[in-house]
N, C-alpha and C positions, 0 to 999 in steps of 0.2 A: 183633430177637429175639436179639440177641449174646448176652447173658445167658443163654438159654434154651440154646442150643449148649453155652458154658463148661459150665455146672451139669451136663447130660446128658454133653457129654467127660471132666470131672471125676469122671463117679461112673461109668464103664465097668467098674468093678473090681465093685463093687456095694457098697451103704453099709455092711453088715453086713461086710465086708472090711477099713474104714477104723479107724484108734484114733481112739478118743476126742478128742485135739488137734485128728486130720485132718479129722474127721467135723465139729469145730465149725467150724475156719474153713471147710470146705465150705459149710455152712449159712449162718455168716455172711457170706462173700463170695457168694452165691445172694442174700441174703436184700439186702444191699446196691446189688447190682447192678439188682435189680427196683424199689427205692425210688426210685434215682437214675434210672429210667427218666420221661422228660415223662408224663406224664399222658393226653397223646391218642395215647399208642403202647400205653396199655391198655383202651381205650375206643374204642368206633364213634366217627366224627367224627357231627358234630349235622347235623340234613339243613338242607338249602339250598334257598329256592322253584326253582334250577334244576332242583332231582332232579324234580319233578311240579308242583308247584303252579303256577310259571309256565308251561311248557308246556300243559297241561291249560286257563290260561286262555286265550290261545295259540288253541288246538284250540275249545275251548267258542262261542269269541264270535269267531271266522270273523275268525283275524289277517293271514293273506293282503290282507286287503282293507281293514285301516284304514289311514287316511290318511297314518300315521307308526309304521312297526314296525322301524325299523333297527336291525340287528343281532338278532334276535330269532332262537331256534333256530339261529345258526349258531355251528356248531361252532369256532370261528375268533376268536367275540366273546364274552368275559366276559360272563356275565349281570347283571354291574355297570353294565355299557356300551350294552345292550339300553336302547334308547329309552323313557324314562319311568322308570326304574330307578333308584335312588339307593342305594347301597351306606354303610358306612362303612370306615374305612379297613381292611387287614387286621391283625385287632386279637387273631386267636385262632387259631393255629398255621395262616395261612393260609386261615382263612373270614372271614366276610365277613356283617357286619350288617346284615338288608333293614332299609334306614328310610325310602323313601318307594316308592310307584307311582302314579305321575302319569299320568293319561291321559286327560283331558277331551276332549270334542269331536273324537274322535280315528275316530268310525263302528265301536266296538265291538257286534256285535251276535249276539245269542243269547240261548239260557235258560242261566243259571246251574243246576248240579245240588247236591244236601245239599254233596257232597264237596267239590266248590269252595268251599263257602261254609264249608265246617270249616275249610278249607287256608290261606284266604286271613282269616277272622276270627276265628279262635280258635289253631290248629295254629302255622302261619307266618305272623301278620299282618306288615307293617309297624311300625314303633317308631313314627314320625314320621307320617306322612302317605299317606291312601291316598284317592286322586280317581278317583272311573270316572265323575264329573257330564255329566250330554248327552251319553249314547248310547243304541243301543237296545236294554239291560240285560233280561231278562224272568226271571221265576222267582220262587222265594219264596227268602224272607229267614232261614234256618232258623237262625241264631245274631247276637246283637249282636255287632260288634265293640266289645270291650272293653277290648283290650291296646294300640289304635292314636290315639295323641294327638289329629288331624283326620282324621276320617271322609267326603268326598263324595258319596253317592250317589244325588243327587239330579235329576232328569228325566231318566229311565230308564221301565222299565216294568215296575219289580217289583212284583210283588202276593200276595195272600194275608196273611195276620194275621201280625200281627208279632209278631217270639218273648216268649216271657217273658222278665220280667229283676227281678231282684230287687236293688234300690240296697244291699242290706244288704250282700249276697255281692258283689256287682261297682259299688261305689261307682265314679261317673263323675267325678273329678277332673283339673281340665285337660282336657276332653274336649272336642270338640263333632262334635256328630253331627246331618249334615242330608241329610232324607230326604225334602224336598219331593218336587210333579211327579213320584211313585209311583202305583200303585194298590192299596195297602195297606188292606185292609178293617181295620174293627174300631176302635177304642178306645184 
């Protein structure tokens, strides 16, 4: 916020103080200095599955105890590096694109709540790939994942009616999504 300093030290006289000349390149060297500011220094940075999403699934599906959590919650390990995690490179003033969450076979177990399932299939999906296949998954399905290229979530033990989904609105392209070995009522 250099910029912000300048402009406030520049105008301690007060603007109604300044001619005309002074008063413009005031304005103009303010108005300069803020354009030439990057972009994520006037904006929230964009959230990361490490702020909630990944923890929270972490917590939900009893991560202590799968078979492969390395690096996971420590404070020490990139959430890039967190086991099953696929990052891209750092591509945007130092964040970091989720594209995969691999974790098959790996003894996840719990019920999924709404929230997880906004976080993880619609909020912050994966770009590329997300496998939770062969574990013990339970809950309802309260959103398609839409935005995530392969979908796994298949011999689990999710149940209850699967969400609406309108191809009109969220046309499945490149997609595949397999939801075998559920307990999915309904049609």
């Amino acid at each position: 916020m250099i910029w912000g300093v300048y402009c406030r030290a520049s105008n301690e006289k007060g603007v109604g103080n300044m001619t005309p000349s002074t008063l413009y390149r005031f304005f103009l060297t303010c108005s300069l200095l803020v354009l030439a500011s990057p972009a994520h220094t006037l904006s929230p940075p964009p959230p990361q599955p490490d702020d909630e999403l990944l923890p929270m699934l972490y917590s939900l599906l009893d991560g202590d105890n799968w078979h492969r959590n390395d690096g996971w919650l420590d404070d020490d390990v990139h959430w890039c590096e967190w086991y099953g995690v696929t990052c891209s490179e750092d591509d945007f003033w130092g964040y970091y694109e989720f594209l995969a969450l691999e974790l098959p076979d790996n003894n996840l177990s719990g019920d999924v709540n709404e929230e997880l399932v906004w976080l993880l299939l619609k909020h912050l999906p994966p770009r590329e790939q997300l496998d939770l296949a062969n574990n013990d998954i339970g809950g309802a399905l309260h959103h398609f994942p839409i935005l995530t290229g392969n979908v796994d979530l298949s011999g689990n033990r999710l149940a209850g009616p699967l969400p609406a989904f309108d191809p009109d609105i969220h046309p499945l392209i490149d997609q595949h999504l397999l939801l075998a070995r559920n307990r999915f009522e309904g049609a």
